[in-house]
C-alpha positions in Angstrom: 166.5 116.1 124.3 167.2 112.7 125.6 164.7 110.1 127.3 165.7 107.6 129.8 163.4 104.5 129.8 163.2 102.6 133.2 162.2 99.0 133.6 161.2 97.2 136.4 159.8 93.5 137.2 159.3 93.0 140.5 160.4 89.7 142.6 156.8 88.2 141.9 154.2 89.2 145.2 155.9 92.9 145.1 154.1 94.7 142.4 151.9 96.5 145.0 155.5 97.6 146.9 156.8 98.9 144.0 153.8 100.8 142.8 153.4 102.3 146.4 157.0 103.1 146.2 156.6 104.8 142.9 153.9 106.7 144.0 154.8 107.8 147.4 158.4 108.0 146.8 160.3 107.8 143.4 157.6 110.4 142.0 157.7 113.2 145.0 161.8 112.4 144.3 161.9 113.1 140.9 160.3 115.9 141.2 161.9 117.0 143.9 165.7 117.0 141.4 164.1 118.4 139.1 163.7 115.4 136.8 160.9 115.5 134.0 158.8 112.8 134.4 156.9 112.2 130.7 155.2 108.7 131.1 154.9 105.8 133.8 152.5 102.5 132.9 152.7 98.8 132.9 153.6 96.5 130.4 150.5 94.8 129.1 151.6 93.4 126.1 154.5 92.0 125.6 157.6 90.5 128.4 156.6 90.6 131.6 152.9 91.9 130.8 151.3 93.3 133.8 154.3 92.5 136.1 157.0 95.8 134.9 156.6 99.2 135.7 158.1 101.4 132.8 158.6 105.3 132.8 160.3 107.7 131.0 161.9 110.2 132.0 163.3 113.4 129.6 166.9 115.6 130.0 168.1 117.9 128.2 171.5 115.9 127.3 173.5 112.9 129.3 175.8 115.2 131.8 172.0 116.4 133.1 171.1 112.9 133.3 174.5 111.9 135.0 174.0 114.5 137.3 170.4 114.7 138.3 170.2 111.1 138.9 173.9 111.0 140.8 171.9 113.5 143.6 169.0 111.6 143.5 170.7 108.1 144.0 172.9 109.6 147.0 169.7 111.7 148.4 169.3 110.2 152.2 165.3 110.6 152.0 165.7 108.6 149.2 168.6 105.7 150.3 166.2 105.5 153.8 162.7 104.7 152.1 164.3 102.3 149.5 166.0 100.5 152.4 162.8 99.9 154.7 160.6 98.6 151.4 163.7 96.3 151.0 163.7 94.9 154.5 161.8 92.1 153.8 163.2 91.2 150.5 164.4 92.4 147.3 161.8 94.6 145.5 163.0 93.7 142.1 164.2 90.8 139.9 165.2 92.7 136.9 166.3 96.7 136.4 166.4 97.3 132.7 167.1 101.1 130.8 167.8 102.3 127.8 168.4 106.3 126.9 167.1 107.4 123.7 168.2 110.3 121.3 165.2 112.5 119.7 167.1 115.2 118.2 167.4 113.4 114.3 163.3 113.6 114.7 162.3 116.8 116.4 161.9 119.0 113.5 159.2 115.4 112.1 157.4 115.2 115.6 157.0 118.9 116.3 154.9 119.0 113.1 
């Protein structure tokens, strides 16, 4: 297994946007490709503490991932509800992820 972890900090006055997004949107889309959502939160220690949404998100190798968020990105539902929250603005000032490798620990964490 591989996780994907997603960081955003929103353009300061947008954190409610971008929750609302999440919620309403991003989650139901996830879902929706058949993407295994494992953890959302905020930062609250650390850069950008209470200001970054952070979730992660699990595949089974990188050509899933490639894939699954290929058809997501290019879903219209999708394109059209990121468009109108961005209609006033950009949502976010920084997009940060990193995709992690679990397989040299899964025989120590299954334990």
């Amino acid at each position: 297994m591989i996780y994907e972890v997603r960081e955003y900090v929103p353009v300061p006055g947008r954190l409610g946007d971008v929750i609302e997004l999440f919620k309403s949107v991003v989650i139901p889309h996830l879902a929706k490709h058949e993407m295994e959502l494992v953890h959302a939160g905020f930062t609250i220690l650390g850069d950008h503490s209470f200001n970054e949404l952070v979730y992660t998100v699990r595949f089974r190798d990188l050509a899933e991932l490639e894939s699954k968020w290929k058809a997501f990105i290019q879903d219209p539902e999708w394109t059209a509800a990121f468009a109108e929250r961005e209609k006033t603005g950009p949502l976010y000032q920084a997009i940060r992820r990193r995709v992690t490798d679990a397989a040299p620990f899964d025989e120590l964490l299954r334990s």
